[in-house]
ZAKOLTOR-765381 format. One record per residue: x, y negated, z negated of N, C-alpha, C in turn. Coordinates in steps of 0.1 Angstrom, whole numbers, padded with zeros to 4 digits, always signed. Atoms other than C-alpha are relative to their C-alpha. Layout:
<atoms>
XYZXYZXYZ
...
</atoms>
This chain:
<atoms>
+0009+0012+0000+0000+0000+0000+0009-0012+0000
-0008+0015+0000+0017-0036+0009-0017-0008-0004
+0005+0012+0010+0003-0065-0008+0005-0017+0007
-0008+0010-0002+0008-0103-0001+0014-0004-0005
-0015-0001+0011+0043-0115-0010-0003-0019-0007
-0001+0016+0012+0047-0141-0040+0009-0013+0007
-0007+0007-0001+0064-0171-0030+0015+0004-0008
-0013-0005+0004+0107-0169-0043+0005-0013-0004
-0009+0011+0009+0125-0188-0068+0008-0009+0011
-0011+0013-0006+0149-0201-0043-0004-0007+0008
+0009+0003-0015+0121-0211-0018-0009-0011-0005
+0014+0005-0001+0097-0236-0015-0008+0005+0009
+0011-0006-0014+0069-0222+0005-0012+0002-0002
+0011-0012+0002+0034-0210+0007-0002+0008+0004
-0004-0019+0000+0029-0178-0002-0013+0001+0010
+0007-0004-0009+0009-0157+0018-0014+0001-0009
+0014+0000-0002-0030-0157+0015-0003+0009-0011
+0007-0006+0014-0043-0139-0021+0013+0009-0006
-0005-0008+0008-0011-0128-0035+0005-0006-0011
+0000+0004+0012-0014-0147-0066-0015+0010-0006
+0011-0006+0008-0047-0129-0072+0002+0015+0003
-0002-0015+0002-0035-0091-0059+0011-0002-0015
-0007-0003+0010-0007-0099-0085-0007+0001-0017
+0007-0002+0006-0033-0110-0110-0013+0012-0001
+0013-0012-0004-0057-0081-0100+0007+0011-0009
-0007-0014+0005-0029-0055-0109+0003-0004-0014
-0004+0004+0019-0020-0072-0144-0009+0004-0010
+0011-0002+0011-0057-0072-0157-0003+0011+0001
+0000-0014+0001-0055-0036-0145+0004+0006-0013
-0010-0011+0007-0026-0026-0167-0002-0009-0014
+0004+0005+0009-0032-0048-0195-0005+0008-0011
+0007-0010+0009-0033-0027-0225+0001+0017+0000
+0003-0014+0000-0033+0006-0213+0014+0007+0009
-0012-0004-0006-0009+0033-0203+0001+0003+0017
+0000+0002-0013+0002+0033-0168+0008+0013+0004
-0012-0013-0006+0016+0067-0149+0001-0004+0013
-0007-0004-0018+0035+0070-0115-0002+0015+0006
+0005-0015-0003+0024+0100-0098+0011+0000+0016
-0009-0004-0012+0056+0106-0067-0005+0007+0011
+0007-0008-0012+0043+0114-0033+0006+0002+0008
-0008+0000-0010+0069+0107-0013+0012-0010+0000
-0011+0009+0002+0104+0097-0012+0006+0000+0013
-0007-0006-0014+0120+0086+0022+0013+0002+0004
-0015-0004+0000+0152+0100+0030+0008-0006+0002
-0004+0007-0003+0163+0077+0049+0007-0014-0010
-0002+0010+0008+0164+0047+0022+0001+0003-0012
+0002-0009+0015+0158+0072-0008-0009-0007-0010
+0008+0011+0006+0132+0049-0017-0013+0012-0002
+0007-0009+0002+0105+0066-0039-0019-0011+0003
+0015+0011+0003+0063+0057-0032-0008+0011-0011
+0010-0004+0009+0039+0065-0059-0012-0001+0000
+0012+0003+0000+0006+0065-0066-0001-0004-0018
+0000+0004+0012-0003+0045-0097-0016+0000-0011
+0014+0000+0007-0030+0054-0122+0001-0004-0013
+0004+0003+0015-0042+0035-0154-0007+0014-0009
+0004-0004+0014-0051+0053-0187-0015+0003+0000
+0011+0001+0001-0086+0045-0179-0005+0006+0015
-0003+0000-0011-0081+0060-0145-0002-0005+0017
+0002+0011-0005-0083+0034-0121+0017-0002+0007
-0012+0004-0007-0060+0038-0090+0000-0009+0005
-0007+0013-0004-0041+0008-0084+0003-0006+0015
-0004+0003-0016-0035+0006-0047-0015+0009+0003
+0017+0001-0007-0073+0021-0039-0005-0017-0005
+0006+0009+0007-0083-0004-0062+0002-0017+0009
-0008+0015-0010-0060-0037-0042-0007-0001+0012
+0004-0004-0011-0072-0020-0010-0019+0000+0002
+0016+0001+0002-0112-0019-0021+0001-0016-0002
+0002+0013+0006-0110-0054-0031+0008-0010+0015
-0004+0005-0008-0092-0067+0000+0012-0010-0001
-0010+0007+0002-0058-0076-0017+0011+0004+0008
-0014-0013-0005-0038-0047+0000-0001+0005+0013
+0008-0006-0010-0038-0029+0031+0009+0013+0003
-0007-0007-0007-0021+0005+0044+0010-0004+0010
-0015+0006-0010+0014+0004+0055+0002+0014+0006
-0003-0012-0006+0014+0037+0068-0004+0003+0014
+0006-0001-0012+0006+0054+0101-0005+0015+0000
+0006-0015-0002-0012+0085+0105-0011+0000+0013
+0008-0010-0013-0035+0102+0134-0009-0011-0004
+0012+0002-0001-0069+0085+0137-0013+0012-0004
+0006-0012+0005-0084+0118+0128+0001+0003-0017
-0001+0000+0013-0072+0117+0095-0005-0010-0013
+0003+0009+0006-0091+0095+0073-0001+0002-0015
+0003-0005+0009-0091+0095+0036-0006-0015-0007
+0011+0011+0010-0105+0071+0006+0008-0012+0003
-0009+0013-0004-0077+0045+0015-0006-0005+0014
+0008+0001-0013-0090+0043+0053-0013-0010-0004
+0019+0005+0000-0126+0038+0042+0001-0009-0006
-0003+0010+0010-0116+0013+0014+0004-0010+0010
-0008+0011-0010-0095-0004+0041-0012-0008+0010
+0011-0002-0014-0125-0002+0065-0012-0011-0005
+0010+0007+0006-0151-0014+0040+0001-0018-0004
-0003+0013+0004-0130-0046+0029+0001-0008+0012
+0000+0006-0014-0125-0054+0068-0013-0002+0002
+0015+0001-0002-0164-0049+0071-0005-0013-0009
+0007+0007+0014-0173-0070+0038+0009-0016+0003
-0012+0011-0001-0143-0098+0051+0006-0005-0015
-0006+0005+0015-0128-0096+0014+0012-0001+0005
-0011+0006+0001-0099-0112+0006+0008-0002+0012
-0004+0010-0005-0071-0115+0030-0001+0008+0017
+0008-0007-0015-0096-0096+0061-0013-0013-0003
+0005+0012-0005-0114-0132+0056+0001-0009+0009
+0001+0011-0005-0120-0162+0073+0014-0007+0002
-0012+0012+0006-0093-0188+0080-0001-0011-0010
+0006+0014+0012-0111-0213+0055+0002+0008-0015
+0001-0010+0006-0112-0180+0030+0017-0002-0006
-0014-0005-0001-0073-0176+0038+0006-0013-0003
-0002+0013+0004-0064-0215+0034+0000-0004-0014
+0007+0006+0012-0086-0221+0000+0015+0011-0008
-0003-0012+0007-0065-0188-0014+0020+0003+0000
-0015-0001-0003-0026-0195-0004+0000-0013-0008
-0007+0012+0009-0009-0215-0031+0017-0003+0008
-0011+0007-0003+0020-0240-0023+0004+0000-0014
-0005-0004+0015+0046-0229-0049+0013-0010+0001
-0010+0004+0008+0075-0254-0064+0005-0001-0006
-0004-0002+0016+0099-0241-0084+0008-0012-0003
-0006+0005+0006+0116-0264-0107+0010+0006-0012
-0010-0007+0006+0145-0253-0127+0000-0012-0013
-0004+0008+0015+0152-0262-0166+0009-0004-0004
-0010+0006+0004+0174-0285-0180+0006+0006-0015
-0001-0010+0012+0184-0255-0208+0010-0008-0010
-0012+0009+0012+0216-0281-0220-0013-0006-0010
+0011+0010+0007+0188-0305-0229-0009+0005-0007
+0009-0007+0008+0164-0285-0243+0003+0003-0016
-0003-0007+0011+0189-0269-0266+0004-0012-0008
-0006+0011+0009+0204-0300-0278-0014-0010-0003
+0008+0008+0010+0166-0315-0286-0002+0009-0013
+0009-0005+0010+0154-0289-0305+0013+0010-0011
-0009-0008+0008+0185-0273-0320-0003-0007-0012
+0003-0004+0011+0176-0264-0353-0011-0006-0006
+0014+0004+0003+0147-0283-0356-0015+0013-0004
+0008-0011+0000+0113-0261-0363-0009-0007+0013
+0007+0004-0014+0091-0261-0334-0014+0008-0004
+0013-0006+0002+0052-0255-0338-0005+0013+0015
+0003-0005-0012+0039-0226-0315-0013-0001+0005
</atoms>
């Protein structure tokens, strides 16, 4: 399952179209509860492993991105083969959720990200040793 990508510290940019809310999608997923990796396939080539991710409460994580229209299949298989990912995919394209919407949809939903970096000298030298309310 690929996902929008976040904007990057060293970047100014906007990010791509709802991946502030797939990232918030999968947070309030896991939030709390325990999270397993289930290994499906590792590719030889890069030795890079993919998993399948289920909550505690069991609530897969990439069906779940992919029903909701945060995510989409990165894979390729036959057209004969369809499984709950497919339909999920199919349904969010149908329903025009998230980022199988509109361009006004896709606009409202991409944040302009500016990082700013901390002045950590400064910081340390106001508050050193002072107490600080939280």
């Amino acid at each position: 399952i690929k996902c929008p990508q976040m904007g990057k510290s060293n970047q100014e940019v906007i990010e791509e179209p709802y991946a502030f809310a797939a990232r918030e999608h999968v947070r309030k997923q896991c939030i709390g509860k325990t999270v397993t990796l289930s290994l499906k396939y590792t590719n030889p080539k890069t030795r890079r492993d993919y998993c399948k991710v289920t909550t505690s409460d069991n609530v897969d994580l990439g069906l779940s991105l992919v029903k909701n229209g945060l995510g989409w299949i990165n894979y390729k298989k036959s057209p004969q083969e369809k499984d709950e990912y497919d339909l999920a995919e199919e349904e969010a394209k149908e329903n025009t959720l998230g980022i199988w919407g509109n361009n006004e949809q896709l606009d409202k939903n991409a944040r302009e990200v500016f990082w700013r970096g901390y002045d950590t000298q400064k910081i340390l030298k106001t508050y050193k040793k002072k107490k600080i309310k939280a």
